[in-house]
N, C-alpha and C positions, 0 to 999 in steps of 0.2 A: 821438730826433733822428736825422734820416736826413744824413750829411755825405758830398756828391755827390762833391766834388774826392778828388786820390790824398789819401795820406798823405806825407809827406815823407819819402822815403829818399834816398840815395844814391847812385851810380851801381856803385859797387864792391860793394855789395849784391846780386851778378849772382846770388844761387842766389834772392833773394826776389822774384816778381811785383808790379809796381804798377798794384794791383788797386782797381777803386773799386765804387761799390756799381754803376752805372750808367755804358752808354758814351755819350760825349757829345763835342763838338767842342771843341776840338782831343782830339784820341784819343789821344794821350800826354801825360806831363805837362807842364804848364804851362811846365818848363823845357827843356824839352828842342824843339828845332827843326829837323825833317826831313822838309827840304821836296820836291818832285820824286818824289814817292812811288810806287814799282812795286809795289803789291801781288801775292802769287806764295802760293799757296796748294802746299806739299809734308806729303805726309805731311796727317798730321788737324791742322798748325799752319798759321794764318796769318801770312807773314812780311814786313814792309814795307822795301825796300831803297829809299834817296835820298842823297840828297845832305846834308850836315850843315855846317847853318850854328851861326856863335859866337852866344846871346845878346848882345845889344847890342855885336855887332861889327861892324866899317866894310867888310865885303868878303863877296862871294857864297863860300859851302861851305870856311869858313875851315877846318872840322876832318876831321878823319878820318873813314872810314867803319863807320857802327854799323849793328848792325838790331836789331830788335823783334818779337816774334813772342805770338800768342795762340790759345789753344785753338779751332779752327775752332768748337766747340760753346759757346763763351760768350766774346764780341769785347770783354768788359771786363777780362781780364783778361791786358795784355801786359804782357810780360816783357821786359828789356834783355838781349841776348845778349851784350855786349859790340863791343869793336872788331875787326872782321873784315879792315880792309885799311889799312894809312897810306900817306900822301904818300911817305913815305920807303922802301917798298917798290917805286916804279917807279924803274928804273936812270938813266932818263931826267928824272928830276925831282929835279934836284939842288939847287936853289933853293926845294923844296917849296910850289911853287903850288897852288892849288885841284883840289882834285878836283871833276869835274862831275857832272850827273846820270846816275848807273849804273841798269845791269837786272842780274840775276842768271837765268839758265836751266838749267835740268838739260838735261843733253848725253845722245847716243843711247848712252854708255858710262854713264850711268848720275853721272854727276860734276857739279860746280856751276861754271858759270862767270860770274865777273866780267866785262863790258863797262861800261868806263869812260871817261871823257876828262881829260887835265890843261888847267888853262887856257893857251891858247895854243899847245897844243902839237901841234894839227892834224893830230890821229891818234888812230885808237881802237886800247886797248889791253885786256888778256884776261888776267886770272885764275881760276887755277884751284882747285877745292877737294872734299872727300870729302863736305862735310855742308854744309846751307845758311849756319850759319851760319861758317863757317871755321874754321880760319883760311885767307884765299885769298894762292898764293904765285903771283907772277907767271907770267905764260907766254909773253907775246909781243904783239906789234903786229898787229891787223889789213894783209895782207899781198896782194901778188898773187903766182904760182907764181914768178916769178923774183927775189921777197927783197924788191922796191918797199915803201913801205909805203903804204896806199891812204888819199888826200890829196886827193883831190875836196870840192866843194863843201863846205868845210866840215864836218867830219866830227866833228861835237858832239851832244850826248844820243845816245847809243846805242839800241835798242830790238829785241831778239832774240825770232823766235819757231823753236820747234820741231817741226816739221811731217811726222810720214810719216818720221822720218828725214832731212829737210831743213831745213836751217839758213837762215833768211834775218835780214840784220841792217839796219835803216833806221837814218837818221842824216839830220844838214842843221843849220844854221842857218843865216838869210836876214835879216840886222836889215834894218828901213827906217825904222822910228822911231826908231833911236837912234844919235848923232854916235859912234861909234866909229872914229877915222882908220883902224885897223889893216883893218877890211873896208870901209871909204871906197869904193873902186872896183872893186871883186869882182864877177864876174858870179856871183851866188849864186841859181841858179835852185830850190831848194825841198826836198823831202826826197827825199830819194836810197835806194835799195835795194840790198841783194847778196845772193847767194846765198853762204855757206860754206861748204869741205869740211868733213871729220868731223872735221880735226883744231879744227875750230872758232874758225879765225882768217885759212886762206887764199879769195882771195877766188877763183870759178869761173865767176860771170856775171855782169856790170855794171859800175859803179852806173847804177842806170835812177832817172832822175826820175819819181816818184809822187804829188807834190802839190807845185804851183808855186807860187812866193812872190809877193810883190805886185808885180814888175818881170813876171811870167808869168802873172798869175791874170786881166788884163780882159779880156774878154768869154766867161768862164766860169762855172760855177756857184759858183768860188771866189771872185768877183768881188767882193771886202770880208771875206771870212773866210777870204783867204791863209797858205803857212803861214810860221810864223814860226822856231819850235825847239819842240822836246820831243816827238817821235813816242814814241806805245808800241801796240805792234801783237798784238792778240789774235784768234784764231779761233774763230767761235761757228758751228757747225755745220758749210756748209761755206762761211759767208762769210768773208771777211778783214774787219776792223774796226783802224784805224788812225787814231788818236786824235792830235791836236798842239794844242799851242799856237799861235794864231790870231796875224792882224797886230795883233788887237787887244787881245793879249797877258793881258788876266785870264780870257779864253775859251778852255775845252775844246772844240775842234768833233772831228767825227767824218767818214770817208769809207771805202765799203765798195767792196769788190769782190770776184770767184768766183775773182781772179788775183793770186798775192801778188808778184808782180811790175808787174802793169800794170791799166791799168781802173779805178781809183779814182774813184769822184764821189764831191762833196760831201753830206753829208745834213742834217749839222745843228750845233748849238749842245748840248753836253750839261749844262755850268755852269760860271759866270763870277763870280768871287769879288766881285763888286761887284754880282750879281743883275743885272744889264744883261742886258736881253733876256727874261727871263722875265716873262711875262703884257704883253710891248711895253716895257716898262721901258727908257726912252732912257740913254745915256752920260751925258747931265747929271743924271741920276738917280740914279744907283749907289747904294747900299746898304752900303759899305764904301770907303775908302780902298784902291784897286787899284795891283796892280804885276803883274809876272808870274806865271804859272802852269804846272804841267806834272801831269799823273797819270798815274792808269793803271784800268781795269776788273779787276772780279776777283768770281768767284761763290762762297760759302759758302752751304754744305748748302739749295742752290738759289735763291738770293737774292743780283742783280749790287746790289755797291756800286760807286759812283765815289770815287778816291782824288784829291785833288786841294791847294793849299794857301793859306793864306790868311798877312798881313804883320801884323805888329806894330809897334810904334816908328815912324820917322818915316822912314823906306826900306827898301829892297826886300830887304834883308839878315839881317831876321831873320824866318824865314817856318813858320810849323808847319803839322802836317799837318792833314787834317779830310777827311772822306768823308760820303757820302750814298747810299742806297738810289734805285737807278734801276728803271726798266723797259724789257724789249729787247719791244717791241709784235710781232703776228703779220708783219708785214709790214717787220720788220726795224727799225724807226726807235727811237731812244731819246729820246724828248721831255728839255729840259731842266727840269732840278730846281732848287730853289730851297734857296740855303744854310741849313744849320740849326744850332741848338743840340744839339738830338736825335744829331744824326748816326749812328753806325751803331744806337746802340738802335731793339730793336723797340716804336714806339707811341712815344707823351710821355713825357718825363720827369716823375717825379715833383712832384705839386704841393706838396710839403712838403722840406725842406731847406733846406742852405745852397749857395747860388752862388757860385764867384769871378764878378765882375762882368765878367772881361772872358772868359768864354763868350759873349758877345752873337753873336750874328750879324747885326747891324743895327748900325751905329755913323753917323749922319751930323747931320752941321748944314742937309744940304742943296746944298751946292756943294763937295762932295770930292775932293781935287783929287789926282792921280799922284804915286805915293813916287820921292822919288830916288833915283840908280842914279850908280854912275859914267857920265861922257858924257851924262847930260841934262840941256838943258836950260831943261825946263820952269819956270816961275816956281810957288814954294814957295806954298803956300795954307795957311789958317789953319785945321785942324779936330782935332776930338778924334781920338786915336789912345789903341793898348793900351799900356801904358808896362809898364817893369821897372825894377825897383832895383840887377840884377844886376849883379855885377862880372865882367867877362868871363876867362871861365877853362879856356883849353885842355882837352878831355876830364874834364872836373870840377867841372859845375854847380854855379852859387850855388843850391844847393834851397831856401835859407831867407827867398831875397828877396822883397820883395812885388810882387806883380804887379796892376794897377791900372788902369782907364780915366782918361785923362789930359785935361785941356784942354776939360772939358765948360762951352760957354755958353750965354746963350741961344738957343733953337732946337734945340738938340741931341737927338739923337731916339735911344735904344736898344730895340735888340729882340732876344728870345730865342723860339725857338720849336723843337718846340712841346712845352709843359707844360701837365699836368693842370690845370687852374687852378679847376677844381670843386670841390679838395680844399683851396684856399687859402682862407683869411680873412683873413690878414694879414701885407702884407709889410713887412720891414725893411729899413734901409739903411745902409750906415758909409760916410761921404763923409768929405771934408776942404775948405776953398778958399775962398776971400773974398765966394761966391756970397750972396743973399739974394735967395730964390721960392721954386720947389714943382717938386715932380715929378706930373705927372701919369701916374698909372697907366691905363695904357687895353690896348685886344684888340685894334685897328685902329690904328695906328702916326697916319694924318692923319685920324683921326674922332673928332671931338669928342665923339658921340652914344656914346662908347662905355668914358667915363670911368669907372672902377671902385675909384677913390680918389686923396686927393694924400698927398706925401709932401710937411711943410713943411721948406723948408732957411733955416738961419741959418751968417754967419759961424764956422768954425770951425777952428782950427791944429793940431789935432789930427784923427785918424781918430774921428768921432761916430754915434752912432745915431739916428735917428729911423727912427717906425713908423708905420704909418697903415692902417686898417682898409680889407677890400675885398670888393666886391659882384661876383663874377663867376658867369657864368650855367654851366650844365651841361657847353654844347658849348664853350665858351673854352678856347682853346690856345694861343696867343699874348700876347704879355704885350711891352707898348712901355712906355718911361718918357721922357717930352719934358719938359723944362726949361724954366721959364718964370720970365728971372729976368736981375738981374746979376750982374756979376764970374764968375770961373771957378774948377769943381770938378772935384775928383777922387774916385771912386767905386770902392771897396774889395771888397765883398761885399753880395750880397741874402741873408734869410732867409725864406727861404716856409714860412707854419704856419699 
């Protein structure tokens, strides 16, 4: 028996890896949620800095800052490093607000630095430290030569690259979709740049606007994929590549240029956690329950993944990580990828084991509507979402809750991909829920012709199994399960054998 998910440990377990047999999406465990992900390869370890949201808490990057890291030479197995920076280490943040989305860079001396934001506190600020993973002891405010602290355009998600010995840092938020009084009438024109001296906090040229927001973006190439927040800025060759979150907020777009201050165009769409936009996939299509998004690029032993994050529960508050294998084509462009189960593993997963059920990367009924957020306000929509049992707990995961697809009726369509499914004969299912019909197992999410067995379901108050035998062909990698049926279930785990 191959068992896909970690094992359950603990957080304080820091010398043990939570190692699984195979990497898959989300890339950490089930409980843990960090989202905004700058992956940063030092040393032969890859290590992912974000933001760190509570389990089933009511507010964006409730907790302190953690990171994660894995042997550049086998992406399954990361390891918790511990907590590298708290709320209560900025001087400034007396009321311990949210920490936002950070970057972490190795400085030309050789040291790590923290670029961070507190909420509301409209300033970027800089930690410092010996080793990536800290501990990072304050250092100061993003600054100009005469002590100011630089206060422009909104100066949220940080995004540091280091260049030749040149520092340059991007930053911006530009809401237009969302009732926030506090930037109500802001002229918030887009992501903003600077260059920094060596001490790695004072500013020397700028800030220069590099991609305009949707009050700046008509009649340009950004003209509906303006930016919104979350710049992370990498160098591939001698292009500049500057990555953000779009106006359309579950979309990673991209814009290059030879100038890391100026020249940016538009190029593309890299992946949008509701699959919008891949193969024309309209908005009213989505593929998942969408909220915001932010990542970042990063190459292992010659192979770009995109880090990027996806939502659980029923708003934008508890968000894990997940990445995908991209391509940077000869002529510079990165096509958009479509979200997977797989994620950084090489090939399919496995067609034999157990799944927790909410790996899917496919959850809809079909008409999925926008997670809440403080200040929206969108009218609340009915669909299944990833649920948790967790009790929410400062720095100290519930490891032992169950985690669960929630709210499944009829219509309701799941999809994991992609897995061996040559190697299956027969899958299993532990549901719960007042439903009565069937699961249709299929390799084509809306194709009938491509049925491969059903799963019957009866009333049941407890977690149950049923099993149902399956015909899948050679080339099948993809694996849908659509409900046909009344009342509403909940779905525990698959067993592929």
């Amino acid at each position: 028996m191959i068992f896909i998910y970690f094992q359950q440990k603990r957080r304080s377990d820091m010398d043990k890896e939570f190692s699984m047999a195979f990497s898959h999406n989300p890339y950490l465990p089930l409980w843990e949620h960090i989202p905004d992900g700058e992956p940063r390869v030092f040393g032969d370890r890859l290590y992912v800095f974000g933001s760190h949201d509570l389990e089933n808490g009511h507010e964006f990057c409730e907790q302190d800052y953690v990171t994660w890291s894995t042997p550049c030479d086998d992406l399954s197995k990361w390891r918790y490093e511990g907590i590298i920076y708290r709320k209560d280490q900025d001087p400034d943040n007396t009321d311990h607000q949210p920490l936002y989305a950070p970057d972490v860079v190795q400085g030309p001396d050789g040291r790590y630095y923290l670029y961070y934001c507190v909420k509301f506190q409209d300033s970027i600020q800089v930690a410092v430290a010996d080793r990536p993973t800290g501990p990072y002891a304050f250092l100061g405010s993003v600054c100009y030569p005469d002590g100011r602290r630089m206060q422009e355009n909104q100066p949220y998600d940080p995004s540091v690259l280091v260049d030749k010995g040149h520092v340059y840092l991007y930053f911006g938020f530009a809401p237009c979709m969302i009732n926030i009084p506090r930037y109500k009438n802001q002229d918030l024109k887009g992501c903003s740049v600077v260059e920094l001296a060596q001490d790695m906090r004072t500013v020397l040229q700028g800030p220069s606007i590099v991609l305009p927001s949707q009050r700046y973006g008509a009649g340009t190439a950004f003209e509906g994929n303006e930016y919104f927040e979350g710049p992370s800025i990498r160098k591939i060759g001698q292009t500049y590549y500057l990555l953000y979150s779009s106006v359309n907020t579950h979309q990673l777009c991209y814009a290059t240029s030879t100038d890391p201050m100026h020249g940016f165009t538009y190029r593309g769409c890299i992946v949008s956690n509701g699959d919008v936009g891949y193969h024309g996939r309209k908005e009213a299509d989505k593929l998942m329950s969408v909220g915001n998004d932010h990542g970042g690029l990063v190459k292992v032993n010659g192979t770009w993944y995109m880090f990027y994050h996806r939502h659980t529960s029923l708003n934008q508050y508890n968000r894990q990580g997940c990445a995908e294998h991209v391509q940077i084509l000869p002529d510079g462009s990165i096509p958009q990828v479509t979200i997977t189960t797989s994620g950084l593993h090489d090939g399919p997963l496995p067609g034999k084991g157990i799944y927790p059920a909410v790996l899917c990367c496919n959850l809809t009924n079909g008409h999925m509507g926008a997670l809440s957020s403080l200040g929206r306000t969108n009218k609340e929509v009915d669909f299944p979402y990833l649920a948790s049992d967790a009790s929410p707990s400062m720095n100290e995961p519930d490891t032992e809750a169950e985690r669960y697809i929630a709210n499944i009726s009829n219509g309701t369509k799941i999809g994991y991909k992609y897995l061996r499914l040559a190697d299956t004969r027969k899958i299993r299912m532990r549901f719960r829920g007042t439903g009565d019909g069937h699961f249709w197992i299929r390799t084509q999410m809306d194709n009938e012709e491509t049925n491969a067995g059903k799963l019957e379901i009866k009333q049941a108050d407890v977690w149950t199994d049923v099993a149902a035998d399956t015909d899948f062909q050679e080339s099948d990698q993809e694996l849908y399960l659509v409900y046909e049926g009344t009342g509403k279930l909940d779905v525990l785990e698959l067993q592929l054998f």
